[in-house]
Every structure is written in C-alpha cells, then in structure tokens.
C-alpha positions as a LaTeX table, in Angstrom:
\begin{tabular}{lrrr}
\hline
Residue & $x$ (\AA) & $y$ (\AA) & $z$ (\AA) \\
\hline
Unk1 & $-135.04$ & $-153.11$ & 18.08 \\
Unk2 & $-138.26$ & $-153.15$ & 16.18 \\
Unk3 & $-137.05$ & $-153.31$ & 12.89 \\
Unk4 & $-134.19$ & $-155.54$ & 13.45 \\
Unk5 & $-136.69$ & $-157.95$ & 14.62 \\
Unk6 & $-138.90$ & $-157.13$ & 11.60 \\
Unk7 & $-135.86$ & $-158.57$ & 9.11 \\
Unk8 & $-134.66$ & $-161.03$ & 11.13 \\
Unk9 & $-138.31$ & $-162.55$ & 10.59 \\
Unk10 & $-138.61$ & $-161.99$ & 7.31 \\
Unk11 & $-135.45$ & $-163.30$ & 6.48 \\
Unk12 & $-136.96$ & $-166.71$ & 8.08 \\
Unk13 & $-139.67$ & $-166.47$ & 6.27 \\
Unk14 & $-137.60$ & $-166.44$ & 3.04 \\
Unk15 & $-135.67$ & $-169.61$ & 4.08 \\
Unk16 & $-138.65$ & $-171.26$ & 4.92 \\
Unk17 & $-139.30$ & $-171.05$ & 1.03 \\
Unk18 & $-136.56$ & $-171.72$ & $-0.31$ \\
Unk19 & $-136.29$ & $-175.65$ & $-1.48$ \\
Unk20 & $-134.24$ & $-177.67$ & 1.16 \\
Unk21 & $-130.78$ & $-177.89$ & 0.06 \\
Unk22 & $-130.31$ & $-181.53$ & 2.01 \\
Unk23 & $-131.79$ & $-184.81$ & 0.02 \\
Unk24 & $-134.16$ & $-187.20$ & 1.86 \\
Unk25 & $-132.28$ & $-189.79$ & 1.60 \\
Unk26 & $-129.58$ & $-188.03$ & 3.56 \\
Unk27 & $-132.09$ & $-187.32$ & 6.75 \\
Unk28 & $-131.30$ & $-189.78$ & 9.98 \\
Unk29 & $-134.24$ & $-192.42$ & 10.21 \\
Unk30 & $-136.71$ & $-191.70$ & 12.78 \\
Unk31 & $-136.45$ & $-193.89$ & 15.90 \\
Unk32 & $-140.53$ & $-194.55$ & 16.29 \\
Unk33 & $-140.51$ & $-196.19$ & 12.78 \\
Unk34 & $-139.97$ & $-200.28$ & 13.26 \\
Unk35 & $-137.44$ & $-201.84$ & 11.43 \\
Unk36 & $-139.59$ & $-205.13$ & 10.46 \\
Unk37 & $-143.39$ & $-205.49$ & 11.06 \\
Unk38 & $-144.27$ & $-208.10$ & 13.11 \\
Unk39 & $-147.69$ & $-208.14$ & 12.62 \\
Unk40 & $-150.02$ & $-208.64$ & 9.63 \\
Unk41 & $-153.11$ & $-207.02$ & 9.18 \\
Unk42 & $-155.33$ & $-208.99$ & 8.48 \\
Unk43 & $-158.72$ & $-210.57$ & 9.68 \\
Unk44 & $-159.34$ & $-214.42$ & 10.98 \\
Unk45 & $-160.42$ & $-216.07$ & 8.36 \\
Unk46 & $-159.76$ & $-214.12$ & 4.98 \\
Unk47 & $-155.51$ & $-214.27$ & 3.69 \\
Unk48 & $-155.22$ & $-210.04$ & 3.21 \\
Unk49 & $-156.68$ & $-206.79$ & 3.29 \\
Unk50 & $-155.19$ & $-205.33$ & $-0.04$ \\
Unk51 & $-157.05$ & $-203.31$ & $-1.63$ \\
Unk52 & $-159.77$ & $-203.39$ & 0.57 \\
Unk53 & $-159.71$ & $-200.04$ & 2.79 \\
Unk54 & $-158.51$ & $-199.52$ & 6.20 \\
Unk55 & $-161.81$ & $-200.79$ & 8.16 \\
Unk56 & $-162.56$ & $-203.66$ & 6.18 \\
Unk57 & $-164.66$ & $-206.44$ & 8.21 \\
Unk58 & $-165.28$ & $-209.91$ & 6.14 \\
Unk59 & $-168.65$ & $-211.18$ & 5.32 \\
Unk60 & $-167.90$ & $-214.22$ & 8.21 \\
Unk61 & $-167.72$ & $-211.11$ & 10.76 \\
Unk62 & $-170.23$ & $-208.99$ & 10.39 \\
Unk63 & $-173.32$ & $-209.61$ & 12.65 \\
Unk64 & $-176.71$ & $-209.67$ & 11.09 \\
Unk65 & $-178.38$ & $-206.20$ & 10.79 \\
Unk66 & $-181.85$ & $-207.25$ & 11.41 \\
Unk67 & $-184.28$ & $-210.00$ & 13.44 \\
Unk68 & $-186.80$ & $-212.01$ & 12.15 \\
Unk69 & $-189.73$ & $-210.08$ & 12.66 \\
Unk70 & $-192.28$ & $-211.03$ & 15.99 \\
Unk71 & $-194.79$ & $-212.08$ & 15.06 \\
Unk72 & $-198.10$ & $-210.30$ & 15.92 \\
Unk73 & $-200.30$ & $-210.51$ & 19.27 \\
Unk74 & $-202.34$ & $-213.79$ & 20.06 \\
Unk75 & $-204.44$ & $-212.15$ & 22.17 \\
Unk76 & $-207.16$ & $-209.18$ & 21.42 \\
Unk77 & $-206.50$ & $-205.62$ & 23.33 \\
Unk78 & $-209.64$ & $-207.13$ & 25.10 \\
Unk79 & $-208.58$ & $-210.33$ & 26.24 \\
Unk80 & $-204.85$ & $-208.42$ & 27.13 \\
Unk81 & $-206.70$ & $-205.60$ & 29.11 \\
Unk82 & $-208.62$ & $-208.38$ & 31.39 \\
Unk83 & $-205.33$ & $-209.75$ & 32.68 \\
Unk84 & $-203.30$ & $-208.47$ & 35.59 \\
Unk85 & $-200.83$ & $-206.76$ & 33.33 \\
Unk86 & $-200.06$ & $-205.38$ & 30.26 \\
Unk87 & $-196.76$ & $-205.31$ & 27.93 \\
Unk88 & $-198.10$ & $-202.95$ & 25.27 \\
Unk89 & $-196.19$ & $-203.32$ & 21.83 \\
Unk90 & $-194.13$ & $-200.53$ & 20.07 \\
Unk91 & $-195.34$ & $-198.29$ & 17.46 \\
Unk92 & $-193.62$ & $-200.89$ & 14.62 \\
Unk93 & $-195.47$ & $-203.61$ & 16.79 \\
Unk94 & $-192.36$ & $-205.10$ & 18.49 \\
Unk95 & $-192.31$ & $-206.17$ & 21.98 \\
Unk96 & $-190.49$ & $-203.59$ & 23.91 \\
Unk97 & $-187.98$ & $-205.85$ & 25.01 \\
Unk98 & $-184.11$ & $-203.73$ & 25.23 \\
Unk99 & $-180.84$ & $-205.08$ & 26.04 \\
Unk100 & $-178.78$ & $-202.00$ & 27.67 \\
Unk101 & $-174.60$ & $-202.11$ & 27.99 \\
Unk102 & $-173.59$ & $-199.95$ & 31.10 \\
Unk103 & $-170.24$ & $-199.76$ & 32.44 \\
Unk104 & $-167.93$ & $-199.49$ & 29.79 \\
Unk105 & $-169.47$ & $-202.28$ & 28.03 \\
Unk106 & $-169.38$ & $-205.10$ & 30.61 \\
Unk107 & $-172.67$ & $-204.84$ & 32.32 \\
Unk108 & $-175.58$ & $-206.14$ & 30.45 \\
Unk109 & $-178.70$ & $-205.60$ & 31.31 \\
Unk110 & $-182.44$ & $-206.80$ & 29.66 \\
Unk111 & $-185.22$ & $-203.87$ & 29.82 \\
Unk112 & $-188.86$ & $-204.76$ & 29.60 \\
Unk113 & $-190.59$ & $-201.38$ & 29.02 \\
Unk114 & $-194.10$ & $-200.55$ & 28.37 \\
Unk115 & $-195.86$ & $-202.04$ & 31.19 \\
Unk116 & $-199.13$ & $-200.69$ & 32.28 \\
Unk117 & $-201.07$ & $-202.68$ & 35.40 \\
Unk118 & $-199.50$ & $-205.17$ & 38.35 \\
Unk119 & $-196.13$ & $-204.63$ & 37.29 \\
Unk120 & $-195.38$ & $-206.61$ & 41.03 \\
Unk121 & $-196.89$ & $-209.88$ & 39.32 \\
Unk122 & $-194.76$ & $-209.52$ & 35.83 \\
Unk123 & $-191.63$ & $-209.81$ & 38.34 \\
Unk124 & $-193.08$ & $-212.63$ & 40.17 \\
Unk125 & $-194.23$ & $-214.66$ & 37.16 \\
Unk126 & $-191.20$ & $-213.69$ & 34.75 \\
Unk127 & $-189.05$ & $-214.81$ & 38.15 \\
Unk128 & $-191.42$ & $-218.37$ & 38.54 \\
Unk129 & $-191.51$ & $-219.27$ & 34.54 \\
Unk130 & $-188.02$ & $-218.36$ & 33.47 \\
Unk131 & $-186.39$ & $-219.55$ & 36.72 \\
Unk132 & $-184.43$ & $-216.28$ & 37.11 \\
Unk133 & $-182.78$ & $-215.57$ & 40.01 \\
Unk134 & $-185.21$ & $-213.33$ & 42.41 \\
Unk135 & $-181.96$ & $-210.87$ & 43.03 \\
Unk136 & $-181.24$ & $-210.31$ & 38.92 \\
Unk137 & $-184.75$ & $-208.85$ & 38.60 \\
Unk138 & $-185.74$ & $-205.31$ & 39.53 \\
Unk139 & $-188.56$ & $-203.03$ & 39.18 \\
Unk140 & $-187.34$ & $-199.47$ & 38.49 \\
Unk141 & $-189.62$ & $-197.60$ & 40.55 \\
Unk142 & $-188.88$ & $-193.95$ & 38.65 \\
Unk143 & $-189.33$ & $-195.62$ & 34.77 \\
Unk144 & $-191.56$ & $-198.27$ & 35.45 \\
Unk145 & $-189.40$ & $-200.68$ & 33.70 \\
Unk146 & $-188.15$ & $-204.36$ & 34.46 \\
Unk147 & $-184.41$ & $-204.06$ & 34.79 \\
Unk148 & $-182.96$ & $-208.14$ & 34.55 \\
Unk149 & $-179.66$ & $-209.00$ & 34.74 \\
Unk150 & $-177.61$ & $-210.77$ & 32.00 \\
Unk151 & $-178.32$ & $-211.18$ & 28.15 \\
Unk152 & $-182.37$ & $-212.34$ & 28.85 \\
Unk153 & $-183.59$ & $-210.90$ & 25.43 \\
Unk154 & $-184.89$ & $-214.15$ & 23.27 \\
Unk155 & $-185.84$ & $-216.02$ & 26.54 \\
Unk156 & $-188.02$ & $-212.78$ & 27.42 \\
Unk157 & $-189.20$ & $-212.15$ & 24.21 \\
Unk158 & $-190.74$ & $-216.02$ & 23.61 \\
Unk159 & $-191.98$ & $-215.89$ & 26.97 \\
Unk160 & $-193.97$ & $-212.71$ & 26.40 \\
Unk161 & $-195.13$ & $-214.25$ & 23.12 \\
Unk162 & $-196.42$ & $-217.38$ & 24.34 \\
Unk163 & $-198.37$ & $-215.24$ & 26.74 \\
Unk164 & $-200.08$ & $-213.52$ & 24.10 \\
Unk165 & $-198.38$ & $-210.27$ & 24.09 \\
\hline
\end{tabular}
C-alpha cells in the first residue's frame, strides 16, 4: 500500500511540472471579476491617479504636519508658583494640552496634564472663563489630569496662555 501511494504521489508531482497543456484564453472567466468598473479612483479634486502609487493623497488633502509653535511663558516660575495652580510645560516647552480619540474614533476628548496644586480651582475657572458645560469637565482622580469633553484644544491652549502659562 506504501509504495503504491509513494508513485501515485510522485506521479502528481510530475504533472504538477509539466507546462499546462490548456491556453489561458481557453479558462472560464472568474465570476468575482466585474464586467465594467463603476467606479474611478480617484481623489476630490485632482482628474487621476496614474502613475502616482496606490496611496496617493493630493497636496489639497493632506493636513498640516506641524503647529505654530507656543509661544513661551509670560509669567516667571516665581510668579507661576505663587498662584493656586500650576500647568507646568513639556520638556520641548509646549503646554501639555492632548486631544485623545476613544471609542473607535468617535469620542473626543481634550487632556490637560501636568498640573501640580488646586487642581479643584483649574476645573472651576476653566468651567467659569470658557463657559464649558460643568458635566463635560472631569478631574481624573488616578492621573491627575483634566479630562473635557469635545475638540477644546486651541480654546484651552489660548486660555492657558493668556494666563501666563
């Protein structure tokens, strides 16, 4: 049984290299292949993609890679550390000031990090100044961070700059 198995394999192995005998243009056409396109590829606002590569995004598309840079404290570490609070800079002296995508990207979320003293009375003044609703704001009590709902980045960001920070 063993050796009749033995040939009958290696006599598939032979036909498998042996040239097909039947053209291509003989073969059925396969039934997941349209018959017309129906749609273009191509990108709003440019006519093709030839000759461009297969993830091609046009010049119009492409968001910016960087910010303008913020501009640096008003305020001395000495005149900062006399306040209530604190919003300390990062080490490339940006404001620590994160927007965070959760749920499958459709919940945005602002992060203020960084924030040594009354954390309490950051909530309660970014809530007063910015008008933000007192619901969207919350104090993480495990990171220390301000968690606000929504896309508050720039408004957070000028607000902690006309503070000083």
């Amino acid at each position: 049984m063993s050796r009749s198995l033995t040939r009958a394999l290696t006599s598939s192995r032979a036909s498998l290299l042996r040239p097909c005998q039947t053209p291509a243009t003989t073969l059925p056409r396969p039934l997941f292949t349209p018959t017309t396109h129906t749609r273009s590829l191509t990108v709003p606002g440019q006519t093709s993609l030839k000759g461009k590569g297969r993830n091609y995004i046009s010049p119009e598309l492409k968001r910016p890679k960087g910010r303008e840079p913020t501009p640096p404290p008003a305020k001395s570490p000495e005149e900062l550390a006399k306040g209530p609070y604190v919003v300390a800079r990062t080490p490339s002296v940006a404001l620590p000031v994160y927007r965070k995508w959760s749920a499958g990207n459709t919940k945005l979320t602002t992060m203020v990090q960084k924030i040594t003293g009354n954390k309490q009375r950051l909530k309660d003044d970014l809530v007063r100044d910015l008008q933000l609703n007192e619901e969207h704001v919350r104090l993480n009590p495990i990171t220390n961070h301000l968690e606000i709902k929504g896309d508050q980045l720039s408004k957070i960001q000028q607000w902690l700059i006309q503070k000083g920070f």
